[in-house]
N, C-alpha and C positions, 0 to 999 in steps of 0.2 A: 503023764498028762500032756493033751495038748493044748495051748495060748496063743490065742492072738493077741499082739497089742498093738493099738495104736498110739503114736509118738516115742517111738522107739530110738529114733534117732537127737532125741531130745536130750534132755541134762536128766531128769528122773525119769523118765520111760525107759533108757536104757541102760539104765543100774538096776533097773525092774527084770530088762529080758536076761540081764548076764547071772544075776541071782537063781532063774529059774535054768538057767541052761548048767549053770552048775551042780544044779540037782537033777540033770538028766533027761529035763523034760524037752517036751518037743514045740518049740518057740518060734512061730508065724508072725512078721513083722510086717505092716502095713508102712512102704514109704513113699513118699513124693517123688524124693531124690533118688534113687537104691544107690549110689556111690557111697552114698553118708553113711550107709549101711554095712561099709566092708568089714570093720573092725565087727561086729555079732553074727555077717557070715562065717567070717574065720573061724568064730567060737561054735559055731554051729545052727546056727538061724539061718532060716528060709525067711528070704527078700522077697514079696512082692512089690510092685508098683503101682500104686494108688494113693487115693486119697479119702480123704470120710467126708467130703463133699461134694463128692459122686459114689452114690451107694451101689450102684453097681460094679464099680470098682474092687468093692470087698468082699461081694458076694461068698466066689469061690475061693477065696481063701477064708472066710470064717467059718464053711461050712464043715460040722462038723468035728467045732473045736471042742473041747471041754469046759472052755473059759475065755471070756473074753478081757481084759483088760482096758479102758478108753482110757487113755493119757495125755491124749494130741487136744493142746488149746494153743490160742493166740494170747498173749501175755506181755504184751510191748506196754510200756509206759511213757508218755511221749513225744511218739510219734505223734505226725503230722496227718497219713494217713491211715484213718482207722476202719476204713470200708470192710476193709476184710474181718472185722471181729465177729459179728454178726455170724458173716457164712461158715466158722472155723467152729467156734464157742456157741453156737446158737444150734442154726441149720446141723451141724456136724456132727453134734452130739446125739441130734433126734436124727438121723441118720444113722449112728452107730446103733442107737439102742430100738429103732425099730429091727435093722435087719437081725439083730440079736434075738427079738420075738417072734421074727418071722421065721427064722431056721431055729426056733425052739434051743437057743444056748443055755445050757444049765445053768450057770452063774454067771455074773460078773462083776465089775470093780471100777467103781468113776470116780476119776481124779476130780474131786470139785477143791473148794479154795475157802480158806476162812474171809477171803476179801470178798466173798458175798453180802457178808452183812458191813460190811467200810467199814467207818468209825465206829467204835463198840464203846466210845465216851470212856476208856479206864476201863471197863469189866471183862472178864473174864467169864464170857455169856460160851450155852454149853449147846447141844445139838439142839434144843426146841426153841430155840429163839427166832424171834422173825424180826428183820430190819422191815422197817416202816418207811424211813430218810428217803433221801436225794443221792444215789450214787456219785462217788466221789471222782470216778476215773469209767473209761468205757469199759474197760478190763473186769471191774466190778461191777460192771452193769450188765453185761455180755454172759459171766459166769453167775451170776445170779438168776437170770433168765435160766439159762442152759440147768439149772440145779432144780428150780422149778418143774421143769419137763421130767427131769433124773426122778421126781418122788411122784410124777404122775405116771410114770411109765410102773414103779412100783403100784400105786395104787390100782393097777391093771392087772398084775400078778408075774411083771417081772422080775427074776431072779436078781436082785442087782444088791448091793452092799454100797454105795457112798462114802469116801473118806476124802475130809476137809480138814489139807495140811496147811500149814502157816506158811513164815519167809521159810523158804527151802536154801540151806546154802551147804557150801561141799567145795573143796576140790575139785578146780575146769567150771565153774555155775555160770551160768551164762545171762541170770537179770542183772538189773541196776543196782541192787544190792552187793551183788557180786562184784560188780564194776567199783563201785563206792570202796571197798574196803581193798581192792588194786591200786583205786589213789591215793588209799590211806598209806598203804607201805610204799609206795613211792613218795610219801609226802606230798602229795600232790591234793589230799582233802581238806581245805581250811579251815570247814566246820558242819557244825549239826544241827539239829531244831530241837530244844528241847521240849519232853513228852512223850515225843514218835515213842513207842512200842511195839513190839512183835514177839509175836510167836519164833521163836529161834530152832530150825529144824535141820539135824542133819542130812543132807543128801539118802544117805546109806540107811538111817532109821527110818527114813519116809518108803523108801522101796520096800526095807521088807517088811513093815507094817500092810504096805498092800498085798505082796506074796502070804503073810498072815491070815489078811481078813478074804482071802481066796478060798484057802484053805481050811477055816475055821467061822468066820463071820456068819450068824445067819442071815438067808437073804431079807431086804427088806431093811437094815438098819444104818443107821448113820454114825460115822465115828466123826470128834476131832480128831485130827495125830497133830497140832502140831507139837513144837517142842517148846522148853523153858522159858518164860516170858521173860525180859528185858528191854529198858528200854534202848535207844540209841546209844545213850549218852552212858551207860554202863556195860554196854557191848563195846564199846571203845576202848574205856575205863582198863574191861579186862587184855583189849589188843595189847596196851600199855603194856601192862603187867607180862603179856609174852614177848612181843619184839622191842618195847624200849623204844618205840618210836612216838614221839609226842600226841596226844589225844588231841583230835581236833575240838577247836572254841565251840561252846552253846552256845548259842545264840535264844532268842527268844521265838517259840515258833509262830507268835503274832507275827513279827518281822518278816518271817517267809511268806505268811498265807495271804499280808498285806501287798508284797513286792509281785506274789501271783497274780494280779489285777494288772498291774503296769507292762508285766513279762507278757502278757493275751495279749494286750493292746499292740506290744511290739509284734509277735507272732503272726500278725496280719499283715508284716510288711517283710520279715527274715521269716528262717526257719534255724533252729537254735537244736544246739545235740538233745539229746531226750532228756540225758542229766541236770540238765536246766530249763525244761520248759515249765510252763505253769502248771499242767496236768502234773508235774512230778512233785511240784512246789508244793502243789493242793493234797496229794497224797501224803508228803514225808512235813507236813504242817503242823505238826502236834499231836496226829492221828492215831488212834490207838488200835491195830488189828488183831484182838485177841480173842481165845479160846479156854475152854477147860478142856482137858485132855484126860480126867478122869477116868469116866465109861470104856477108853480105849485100853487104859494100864491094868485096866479091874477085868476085863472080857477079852480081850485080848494077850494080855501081860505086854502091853508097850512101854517099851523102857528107851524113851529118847537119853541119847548121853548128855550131858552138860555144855555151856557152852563154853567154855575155856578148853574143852578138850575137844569140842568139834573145831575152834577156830586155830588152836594149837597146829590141827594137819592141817588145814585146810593153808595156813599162812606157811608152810614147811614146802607144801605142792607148790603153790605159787612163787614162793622167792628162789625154788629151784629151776620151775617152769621159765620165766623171764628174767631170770637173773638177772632180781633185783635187789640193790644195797645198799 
């Protein structure tokens, strides 16, 4: 088969193109950069140069695929400037998935986000739920939009499948979550919010759940993937329990979501790393992003692994990566 994806060069879009080029197929990768792209040349992917916010850009290289894959979002938490979410997560997607109906693509597969619907208040709400709220972060304002379009474009009679994973993490991940739990084994995290939850998903389960529902999903439907819920505060609990390095203090996550008021205020006169801004504060406040993942393990057979055994490698890669001790 042949696949385009876009965000190939990303932390899950390219555990997505390596999985398919190991089965032989013929993998078309949409980049910005194409240097970023050497390691999936090697392996046998074709680099073009583009972006999904110039649709002419992808033209000819989607033409003709079997499948398309859209991976590529903006996902900073943060940051200062957020102009670009809009044109990446918004404009980019309706980009992708128009020229997908205009060269009549037979299927394809859109990375959306259980942080569409933000706080889920504690439940473990499933594919029909609709947030009503106040998005919590632009990230989740950006990919909820953009999800929007995702089930209009079906409602048109595009071939498309939807899958809304949770926190993604793995071995090399590259959000602030990923960050978080670097300064944990460096000792360097002092504490947590208690409440925060998530969805806990590994890298490697999330990829091929989408090579999955490529090949199996019908079009037209919505999975959650992510994985096992936990909250912060026993996602640490179990770090303990692997490397023996002290669990950082709870705090109260009122304390945070109250200090996010003062942290804005300052924000207008510094600009503070993303790990402490108020947008991060307001997200990791008690906030609960959860999913059921049912429908996906029942129609699909997804079987995310646990998370004491995804954070087992994933703390193995990193204390080797940076050797750290």
């Amino acid at each position: 088969m042949k696949y385009f994806i876009t965000g190939a060069t990303g932390f899950l879009g390219g555990r997505i193109a390596k999985i398919l080029l190991e089965k032989g197929d013929t993998v078309i990768v949409l980049a910005r950069n194409p240097a970023k792209a050497g390691e999936l040349r090697k392996l046998g992917a074709t680099v073009i140069k583009g972006d999904i916010t110039d649709k002419d850009s992808m033209r000819h290289a989607m033409n003709g695929a079997d499948g398309v894959f859209h991976v590529a979002a903006w996902y900073k938490i943060g940051v200062k400037n957020k102009s670009i979410a809009k044109m990446i997560n918004v404009d980019g997607t309706r980009n992708v998935l128009e020229l997908m109906q205009e060269l009549k693509i037979p299927k394809g597969v859109y990375t959306s986000t259980l942080a569409v619907n933000s706080d889920t208040g504690g439940k473990e709400v499933d594919e029909n739920y609709e947030f009503k709220g106040k998005h919590i972060s632009e990230y989740d304002r950006t990919k909820a939009e953009a999800h929007k379009i995702a089930k209009q474009f079906i409602s048109r009679g595009l071939p498309l499948v939807i899958l809304m994973p949770g926190l993604i993490y793995g071995p090399g991940g590259t959000s602030l979550s990923d960050e978080s739990l670097r300064l944990y084994l460096k000792k360097k995290l002092p504490a947590i919010p208690s409440k925060s939850a998530y969805n806990w998903a590994h890298v490697d389960d999330v990829a091929q759940i989408h090579v999955t529902a490529m090949e199996k999903a019908k079009p037209g439907t919505v999975y959650i993937v992510g994985g096992p819920s936990h909250t912060l505060s026993e996602a640490f609990s179990i770090s303990n329990e692997i490397t023996g390095i002290r669990k950082p203090v709870t705090i109260p996550y009122q304390l945070l979501k109250f200090s996010s008021y003062f942290v804005q205020v300052l924000e207008k006169f510094i600009t503070l790393p993303p790990l402490y801004s108020s947008e991060t504060m307001r997200v990791q406040a008690g906030v609960t992003y959860l999913g059921n993942n049912n429908k996906a393990k029942k129609e699909l057979n997804y079987t995310p692994r646990n998370l004491k055994e995804g954070l087992k490698e994933t703390f193995n890669f990193e204390l080797t990566k940076f050797n750290i001790k």
